[in-house]
Structures are given as C-alpha cells and as structure tokens.
C-alpha positions as CSV (number, residue, x, y, z in Angstrom):
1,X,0.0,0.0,0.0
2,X,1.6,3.2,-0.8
3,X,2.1,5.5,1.5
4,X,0.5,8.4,-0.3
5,X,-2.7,6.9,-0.2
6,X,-4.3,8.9,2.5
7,X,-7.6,9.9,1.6
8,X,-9.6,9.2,4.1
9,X,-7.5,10.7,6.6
10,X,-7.8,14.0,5.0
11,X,-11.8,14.4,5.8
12,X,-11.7,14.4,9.7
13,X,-8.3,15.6,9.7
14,X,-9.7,19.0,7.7
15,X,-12.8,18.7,9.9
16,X,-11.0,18.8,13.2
17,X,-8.3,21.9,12.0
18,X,-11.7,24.0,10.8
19,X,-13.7,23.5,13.6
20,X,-10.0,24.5,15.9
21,X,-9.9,27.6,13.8
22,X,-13.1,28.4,14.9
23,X,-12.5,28.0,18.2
24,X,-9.6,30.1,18.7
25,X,-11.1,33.2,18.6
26,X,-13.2,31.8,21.2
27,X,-9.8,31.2,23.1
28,X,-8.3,34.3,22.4
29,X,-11.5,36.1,24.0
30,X,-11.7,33.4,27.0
31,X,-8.2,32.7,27.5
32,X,-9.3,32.3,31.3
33,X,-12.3,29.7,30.6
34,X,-11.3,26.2,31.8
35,X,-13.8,24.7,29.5
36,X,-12.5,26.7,26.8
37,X,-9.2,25.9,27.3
38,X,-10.1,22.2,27.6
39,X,-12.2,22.2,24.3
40,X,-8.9,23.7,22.4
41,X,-6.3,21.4,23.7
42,X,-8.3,18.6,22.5
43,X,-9.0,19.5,19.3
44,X,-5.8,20.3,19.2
45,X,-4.8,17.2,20.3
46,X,-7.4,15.4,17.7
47,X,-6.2,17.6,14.9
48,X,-2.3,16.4,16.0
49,X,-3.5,13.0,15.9
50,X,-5.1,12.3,13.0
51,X,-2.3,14.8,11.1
52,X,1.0,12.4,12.5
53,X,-0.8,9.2,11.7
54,X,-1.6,10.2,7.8
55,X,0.2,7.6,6.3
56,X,2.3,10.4,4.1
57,X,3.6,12.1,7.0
58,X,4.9,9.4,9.0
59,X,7.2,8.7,6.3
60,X,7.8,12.4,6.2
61,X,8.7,12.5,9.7
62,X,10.8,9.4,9.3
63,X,12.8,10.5,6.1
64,X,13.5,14.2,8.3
65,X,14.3,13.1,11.9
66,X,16.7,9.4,11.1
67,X,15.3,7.9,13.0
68,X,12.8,5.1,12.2
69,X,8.7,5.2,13.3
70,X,9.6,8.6,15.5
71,X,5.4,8.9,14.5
72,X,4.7,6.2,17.0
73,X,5.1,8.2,20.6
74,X,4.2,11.6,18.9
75,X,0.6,10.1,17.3
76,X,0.8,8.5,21.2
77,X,1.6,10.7,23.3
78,X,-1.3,13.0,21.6
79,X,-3.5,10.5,21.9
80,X,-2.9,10.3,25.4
81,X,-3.2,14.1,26.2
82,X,-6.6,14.0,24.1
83,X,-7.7,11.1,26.6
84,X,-7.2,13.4,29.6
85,X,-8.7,16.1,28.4
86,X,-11.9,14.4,27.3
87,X,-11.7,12.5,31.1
88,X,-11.5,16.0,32.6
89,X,-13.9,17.9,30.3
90,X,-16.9,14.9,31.3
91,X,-15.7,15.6,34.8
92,X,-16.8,19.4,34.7
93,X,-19.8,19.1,33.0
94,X,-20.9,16.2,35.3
95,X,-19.4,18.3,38.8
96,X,-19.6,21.3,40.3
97,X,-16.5,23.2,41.1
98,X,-15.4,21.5,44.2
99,X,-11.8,21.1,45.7
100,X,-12.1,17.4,45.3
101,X,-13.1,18.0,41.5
102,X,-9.9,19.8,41.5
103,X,-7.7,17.1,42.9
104,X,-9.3,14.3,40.6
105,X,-8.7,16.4,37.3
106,X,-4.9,17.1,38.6
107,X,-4.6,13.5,39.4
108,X,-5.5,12.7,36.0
109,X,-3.6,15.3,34.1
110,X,-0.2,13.6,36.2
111,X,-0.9,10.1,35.6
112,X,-1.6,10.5,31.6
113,X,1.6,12.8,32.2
114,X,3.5,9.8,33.2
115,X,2.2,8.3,30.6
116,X,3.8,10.3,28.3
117,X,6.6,10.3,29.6
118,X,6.7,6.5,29.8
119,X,5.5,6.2,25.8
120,X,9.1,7.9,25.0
121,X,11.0,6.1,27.4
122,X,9.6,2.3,25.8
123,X,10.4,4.2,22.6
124,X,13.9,5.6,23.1
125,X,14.4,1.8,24.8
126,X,13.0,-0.4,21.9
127,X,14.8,-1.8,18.9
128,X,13.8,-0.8,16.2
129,X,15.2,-0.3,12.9
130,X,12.7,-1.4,10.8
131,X,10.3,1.6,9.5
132,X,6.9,0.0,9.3
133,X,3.9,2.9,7.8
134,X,1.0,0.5,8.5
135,X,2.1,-2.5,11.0
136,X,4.2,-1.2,13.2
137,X,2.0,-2.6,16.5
138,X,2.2,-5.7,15.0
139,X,5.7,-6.2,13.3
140,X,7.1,-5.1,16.7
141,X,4.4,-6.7,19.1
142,X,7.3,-9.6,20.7
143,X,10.1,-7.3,20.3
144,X,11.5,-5.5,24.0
145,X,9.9,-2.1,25.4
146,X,8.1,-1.5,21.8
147,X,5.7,-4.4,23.5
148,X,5.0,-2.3,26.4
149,X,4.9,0.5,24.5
150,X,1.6,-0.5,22.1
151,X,0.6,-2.3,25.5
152,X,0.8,1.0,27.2
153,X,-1.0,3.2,24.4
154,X,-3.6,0.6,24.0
155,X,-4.2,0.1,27.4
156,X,-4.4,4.1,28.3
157,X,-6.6,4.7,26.0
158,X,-8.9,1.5,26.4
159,X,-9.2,2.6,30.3
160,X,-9.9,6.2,29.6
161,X,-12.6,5.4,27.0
162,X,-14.6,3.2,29.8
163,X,-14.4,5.6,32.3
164,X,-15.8,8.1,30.1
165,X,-18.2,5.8,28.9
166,X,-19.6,4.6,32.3
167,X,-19.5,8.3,33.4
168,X,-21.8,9.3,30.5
169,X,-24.1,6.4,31.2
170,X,-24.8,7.4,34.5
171,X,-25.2,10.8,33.6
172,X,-27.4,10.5,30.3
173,X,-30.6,10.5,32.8
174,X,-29.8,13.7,34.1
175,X,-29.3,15.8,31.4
176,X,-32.0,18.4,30.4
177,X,-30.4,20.5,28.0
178,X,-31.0,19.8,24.7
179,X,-27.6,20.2,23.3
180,X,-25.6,18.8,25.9
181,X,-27.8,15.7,25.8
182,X,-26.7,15.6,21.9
183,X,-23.4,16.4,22.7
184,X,-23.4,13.1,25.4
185,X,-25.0,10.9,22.2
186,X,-21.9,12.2,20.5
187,X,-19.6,10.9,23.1
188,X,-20.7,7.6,24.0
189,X,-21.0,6.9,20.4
190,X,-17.1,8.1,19.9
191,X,-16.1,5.9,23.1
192,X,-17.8,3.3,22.0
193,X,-15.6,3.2,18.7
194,X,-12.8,4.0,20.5
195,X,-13.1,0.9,22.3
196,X,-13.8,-1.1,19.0
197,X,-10.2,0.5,18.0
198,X,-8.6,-0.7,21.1
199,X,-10.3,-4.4,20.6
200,X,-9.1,-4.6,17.2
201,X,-5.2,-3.8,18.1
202,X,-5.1,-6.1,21.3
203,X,-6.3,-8.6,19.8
204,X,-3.8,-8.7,16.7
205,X,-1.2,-8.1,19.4
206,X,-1.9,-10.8,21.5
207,X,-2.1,-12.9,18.1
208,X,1.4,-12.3,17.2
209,X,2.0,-13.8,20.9
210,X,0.8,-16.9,20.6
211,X,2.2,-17.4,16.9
212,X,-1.1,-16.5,14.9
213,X,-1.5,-13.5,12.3
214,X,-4.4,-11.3,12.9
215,X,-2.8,-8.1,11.6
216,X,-5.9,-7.3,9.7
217,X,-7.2,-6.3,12.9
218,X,-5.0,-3.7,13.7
219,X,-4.0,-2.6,10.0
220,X,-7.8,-2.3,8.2
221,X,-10.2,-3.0,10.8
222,X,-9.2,-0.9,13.7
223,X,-7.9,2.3,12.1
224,X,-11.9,3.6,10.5
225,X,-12.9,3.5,14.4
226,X,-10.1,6.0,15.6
227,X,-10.8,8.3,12.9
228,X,-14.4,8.0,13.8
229,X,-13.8,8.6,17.1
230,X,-11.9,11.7,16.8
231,X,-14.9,13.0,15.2
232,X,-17.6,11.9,17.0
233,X,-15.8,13.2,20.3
234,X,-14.9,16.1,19.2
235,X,-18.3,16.9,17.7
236,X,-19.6,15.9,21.4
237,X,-17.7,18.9,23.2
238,X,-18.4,21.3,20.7
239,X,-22.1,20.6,19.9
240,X,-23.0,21.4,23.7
241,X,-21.3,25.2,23.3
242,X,-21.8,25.6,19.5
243,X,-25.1,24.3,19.1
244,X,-26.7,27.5,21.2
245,X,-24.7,30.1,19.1
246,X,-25.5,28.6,15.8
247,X,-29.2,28.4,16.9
248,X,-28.9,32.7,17.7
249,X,-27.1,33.3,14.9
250,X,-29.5,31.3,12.6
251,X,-32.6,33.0,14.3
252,X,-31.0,36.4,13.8
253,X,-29.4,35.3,10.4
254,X,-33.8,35.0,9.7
255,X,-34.8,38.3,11.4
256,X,-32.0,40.2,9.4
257,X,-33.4,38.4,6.1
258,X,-37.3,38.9,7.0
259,X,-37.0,42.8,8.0
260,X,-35.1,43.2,4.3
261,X,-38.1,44.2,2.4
262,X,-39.4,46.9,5.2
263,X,-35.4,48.2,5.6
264,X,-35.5,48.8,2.4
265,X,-39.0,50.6,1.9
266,X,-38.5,52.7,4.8
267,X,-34.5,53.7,3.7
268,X,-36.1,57.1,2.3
269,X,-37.1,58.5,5.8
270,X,-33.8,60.6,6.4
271,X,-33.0,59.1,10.3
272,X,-33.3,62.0,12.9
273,X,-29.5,61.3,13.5
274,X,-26.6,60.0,11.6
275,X,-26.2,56.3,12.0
276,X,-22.8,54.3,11.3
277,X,-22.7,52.1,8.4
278,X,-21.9,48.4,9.3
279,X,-20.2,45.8,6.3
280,X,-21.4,42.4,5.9
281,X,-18.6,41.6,8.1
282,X,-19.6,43.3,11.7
283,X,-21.5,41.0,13.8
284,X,-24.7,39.6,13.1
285,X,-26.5,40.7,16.0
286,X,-25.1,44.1,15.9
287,X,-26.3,44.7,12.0
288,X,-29.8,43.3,13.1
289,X,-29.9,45.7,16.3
290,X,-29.3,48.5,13.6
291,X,-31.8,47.5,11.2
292,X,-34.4,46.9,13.6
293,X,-33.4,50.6,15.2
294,X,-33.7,52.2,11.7
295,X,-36.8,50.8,10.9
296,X,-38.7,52.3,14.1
297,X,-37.0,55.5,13.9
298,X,-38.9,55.7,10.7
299,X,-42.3,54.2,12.3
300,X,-41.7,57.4,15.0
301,X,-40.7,59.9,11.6
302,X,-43.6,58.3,9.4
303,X,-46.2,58.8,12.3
304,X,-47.4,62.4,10.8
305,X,-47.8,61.1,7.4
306,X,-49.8,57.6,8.6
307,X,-53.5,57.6,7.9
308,X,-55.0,55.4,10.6
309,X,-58.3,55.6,9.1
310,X,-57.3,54.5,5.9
311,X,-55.5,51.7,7.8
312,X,-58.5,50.1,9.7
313,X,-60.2,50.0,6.2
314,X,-57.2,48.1,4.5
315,X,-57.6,45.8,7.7
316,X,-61.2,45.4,7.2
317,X,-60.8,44.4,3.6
318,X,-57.7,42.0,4.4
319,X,-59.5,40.4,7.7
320,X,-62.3,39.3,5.5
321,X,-59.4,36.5,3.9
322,X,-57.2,36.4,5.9
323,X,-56.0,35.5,9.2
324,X,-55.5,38.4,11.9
325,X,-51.7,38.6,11.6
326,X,-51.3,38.3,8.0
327,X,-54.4,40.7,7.5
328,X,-52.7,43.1,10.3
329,X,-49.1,42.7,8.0
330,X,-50.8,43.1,4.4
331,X,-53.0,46.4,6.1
332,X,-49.7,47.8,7.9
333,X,-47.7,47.2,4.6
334,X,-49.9,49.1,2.6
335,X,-50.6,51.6,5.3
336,X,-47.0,52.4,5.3
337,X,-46.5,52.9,1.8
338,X,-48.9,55.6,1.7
339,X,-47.0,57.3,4.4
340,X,-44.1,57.0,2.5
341,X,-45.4,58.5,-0.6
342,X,-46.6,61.4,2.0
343,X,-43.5,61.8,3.3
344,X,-41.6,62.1,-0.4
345,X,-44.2,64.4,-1.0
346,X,-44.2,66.4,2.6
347,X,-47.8,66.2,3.0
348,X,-48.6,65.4,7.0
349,X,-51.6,63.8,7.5
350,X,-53.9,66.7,10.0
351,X,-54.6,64.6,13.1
352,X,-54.9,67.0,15.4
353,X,-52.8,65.7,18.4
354,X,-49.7,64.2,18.5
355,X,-49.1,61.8,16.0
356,X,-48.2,58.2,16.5
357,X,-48.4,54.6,14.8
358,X,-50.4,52.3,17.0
359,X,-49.6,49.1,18.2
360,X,-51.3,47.5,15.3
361,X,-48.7,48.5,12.8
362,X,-45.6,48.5,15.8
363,X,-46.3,44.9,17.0
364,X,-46.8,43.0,13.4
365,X,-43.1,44.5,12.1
366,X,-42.1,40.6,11.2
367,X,-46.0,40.5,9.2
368,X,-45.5,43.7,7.2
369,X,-42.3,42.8,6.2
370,X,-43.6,39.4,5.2
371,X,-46.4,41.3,3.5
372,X,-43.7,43.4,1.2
373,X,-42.5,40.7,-0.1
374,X,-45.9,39.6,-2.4
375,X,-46.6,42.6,-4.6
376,X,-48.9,40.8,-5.9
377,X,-51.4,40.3,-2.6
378,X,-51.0,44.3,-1.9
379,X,-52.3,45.1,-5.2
380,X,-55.2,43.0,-4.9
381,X,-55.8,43.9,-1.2
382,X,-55.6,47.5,-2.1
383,X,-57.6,47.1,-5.3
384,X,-61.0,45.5,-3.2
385,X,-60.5,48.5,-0.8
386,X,-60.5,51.0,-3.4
387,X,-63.6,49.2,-5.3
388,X,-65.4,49.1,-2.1
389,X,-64.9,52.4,-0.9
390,X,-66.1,53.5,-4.3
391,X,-69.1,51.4,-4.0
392,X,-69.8,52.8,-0.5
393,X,-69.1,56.3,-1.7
394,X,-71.6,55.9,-4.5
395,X,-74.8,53.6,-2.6
C-alpha cells in the first residue's frame, strides 16, 4: 500500500483543524475559561493526531528526523493528552466546582503525564530499525519495550474510554439541555468506537504472541474506528457550546433576512440622526440591532404622514381573507407605503394631536415585512379597498 494513499484521513483531519480555527477566537477572547481551554487542547490534540498518523507524513517524519517510526510516541503521546482532556472535560460538566473536582482532574492530568513520559522512554528503549507505515504494533508486538509500548497506548486509552463511557451512562438521565444531551450521544458513540479500536489492536497483538496472524485487525479493521472517534468526540464537546450560538445566529441570520423588504422601503425617511454604516462583516447581532433601530426611527418619523383611518379600512378588507396577523401585516404594509409617498411628498396627515403609529402596525413589524415581499397580494388587497370604498361612496 503506498504511502501516499491517505484519503480518508484527509476528511476528519480538515474537519477537526476547521472546527480549531473556529474555536480560537473563542480562546483568544476566553483565554481564562477552563472549558474553553479544555475544548482547544483537545481539538488540538485530535487535529495532531489524525495529522501524525496520515500515512504520508509518517514517512515524512521518518525521512527528516533518522530515526525510524519517530510517528509512534508523537501520534501516542497525543492521543494520550486528548484522553485526559476528554476525562477532565466529562468531569466538569458532570461536577460542580469543588476542591475534590480539582484534585481528581490534577490527578489525572499527572498520571496520563506519566504516561507520556513512559510512551518515549519504551520508545527511546525499543529496537527498532525497521520503518513500518502501516504495521508497526504488530511487526514489533514480541520485540522489547516496543511491546510495552503498544501495551501502554492501548491500554491508556482502552481505560480512559470506559471511564468516560460509564461516566456518561450514568449521567445521560440527568441531562435536560437539549444540546448537551446531543453532545453526550456524541460521546458515548465516539467511546464506543474507540473501544472497537482498542479491541481490534489487542487482539492482533496478543495474536502475534501466541504465533497467529491477525494483523488485519490492527492494519484495516481498527484504524476507521479511531478516525471516527476523533470526530464523534470532538463533535460531542463542541455541539454542547456551539449548538446554542449557531441556533442565535441562525434566528437572527432569519430576522435580518425577514426585515429586508421593510429596511428597504422605509430607507427614504432621512433618520433624525446620523447612524454608522456596518459591512457584511460586523456581527450579526449588531447589524440586526441596527436595522431593527432604523426601521422604528422611521415608524416614529412616518407617524405624521400615517393615515390610521385609511388603515383600519385596508384591515377590514384583508381580515375578510385572511387570518388576523397576515391581514394586520398586508394592512400595515400598505398603510406604510402611503405614508411613504406622504413623506416624499411632505404632505402630513392633519390629526390634530400628537401623531403616532399604534400598536397595530408597531407589534406586526415581522408580518409587514412578510407582506412586502408579495406585490402581488398588496395590489389586490388594495384594489378590493378601493372598489369598495367606491361602491360605498356611491350607494
């Protein structure tokens, strides 16, 4: 198999480094966050994972270093770190902040550090010469220290996935919030592959012990579930925080779209004061803060040049066809484009006190707009109210 043969690395491997570089601005803003924190060293972690064990680079890394499978306690000793993290993340979801949550997330940050440590010193200890892409776990499974260093790996990361695993379970119950429940789906499902992973590799291990070859295990069968698991955890810590900014930033992303049409017939009413001008590329929330400001500055500068009568009629006619809010949006709509045209043509309507748009017109904004956007149903809502005027006009 050749070594440049690493597609489906490339998928979660581009997956994991977007959804980091979306999560270090996060970072940068809540450098402080422990959650935060967490959530970036593991995808970072991931991300290092997935990027040592592409087939491609581990040659790379053995063709620039000397020294032969130099991959195996980097991709490791990544791995390791990303199993702490996920340990400790599950542990302050589950807890509140306690000194004895303190001392059990320290406790596990040393021991996985030991780990480490111990992954390099099996390495720097082992023999071996021979650089192997695709079986390495195997090839060296009876050979000194490199035994005990897959034994190590697998092992680490077997225990870590039940832990996190029974953790969950116990937990699932518990959960009300919609998103971290999704994001605990997430997890057990990326556990559970994990642990198909580690099955696969101890098994084709212990194989070579006893004199039998099971290196399909290890070699096709087990590497699908690590890559899946790097996803499916990673998408587990970042639906729970992502999922409720997407879901505000998608109901704003709507409001900004649905007040378009009004925006843009009220943009004639000169605003009492000037207002700044915000690209495409300020926040959403702020440009949809500023476009529902603007449009009820002009509601407030229309409010001489609105005929209320005239509005209760166009309601009337619309109410006879519609529902109440779409017959309170088409009425407003139209309502508003007469007071428009009055306000082009500086004609205030004489009402006598102090003008103002009622709450018929102010609390159906998201209806009007709607309403702007089919010409068609204004024209023939306007049309009956003009023939039935006429016809009242003339009985």
């Amino acid at each position: 198999m050749n070594p440049d043969f690493h597609i489906p690395y490339i998928v979660p491997t581009a997956l994991l480094a977007v959804a980091l570089a979306f999560k270090l601005p996060t970072l940068v803003r809540a450098s402080r966050d422990p959650d935060v924190r967490a959530t970036t060293i593991l995808l970072t972690c991931a991300t290092a994972v997935l990027v040592v064990i592409t087939p491609v680079n581990i040659h790379r890394l053995n063709v620039w270093t000397g020294i032969p499978n130099i991959a195996a306690p980097w991709a490791y000793s990544f791995l390791t770190a990303f199993c702490a993290t996920g340990l400790t993340m599950i542990m302050r979801w589950r807890e509140p902040p306690s000194e004895r949550r303190r001392r059990r997330i320290t406790a596990i940050y040393w021991i996985y550090a030991g780990i480490i440590v111990a992954l390099w010193a099996t390495f720097l200890l082992a023999d071996v010469p021979e650089p192997r892409i695709y079986d390495l776990d195997t090839y060296y499974a009876t050979t000194p220290w490199m035994r005990e260093h897959t034994l190590l790996y697998v092992l680490a990361h077997m225990v870590s996935s039940l832990v996190a695993a029974s953790m969950l379970w116990k937990w699932y119950p518990e959960v009300t919030n919609r998103w971290l429940k999704c994001g605990v789906v997430f997890l057990q499902a990326g556990y559970a592959s994990g642990l198909l992973f580690d099955v696969g590799k101890l098994i084709a291990v212990l194989a070579r012990w006893t004199g039998n070859d099971l290196d399909w295990l290890s070699t096709q069968a087990a590497p699908p579930f690590a890559l899946l698991e790097a996803i499916l955890v990673a998408l587990g810590f970042l639906v729970p925080q992502a999922g409720p900014f997407l879901h505000g930033w998608g109901r704003d992303q709507r409001e900004h779209i649905r007040l378009r049409s009004l925006w843009r017939a009220v943009r004639v009413i000169e605003p009492a004061a000037a207002t700044a001008r915000l690209g495409w590329w300020a926040p959403l929330d702020l440009r949809l803060m500023q476009r529902q400001q603007r449009i009820h500055d002009a509601l407030r500068l229309l409010a001489p040049y609105f005929d209320a009568t005239a509005y209760e009629r166009l309601y009337a006619v619309a109410a006879a066809r519609y529902p109440e809010p779409k017959a309170r949006g088409v009425a407003g709509a139209l309502a508003l484009q007469d007071a428009t045209d009055a306000y082009r043509g500086r004609t205030p309507r004489d009402t006598g006190d102090q003008p103002q748009i009622g709450p018929g017109v102010t609390d159906h904004i998201d209806d009007i707009a709607r309403a702007l956007r089919h010409p068609r149903l204004l024209d023939s809502v306007r049309h009956r109210a003009t023939t039935t005027e006429s016809t009242t006009a003339h009985a």
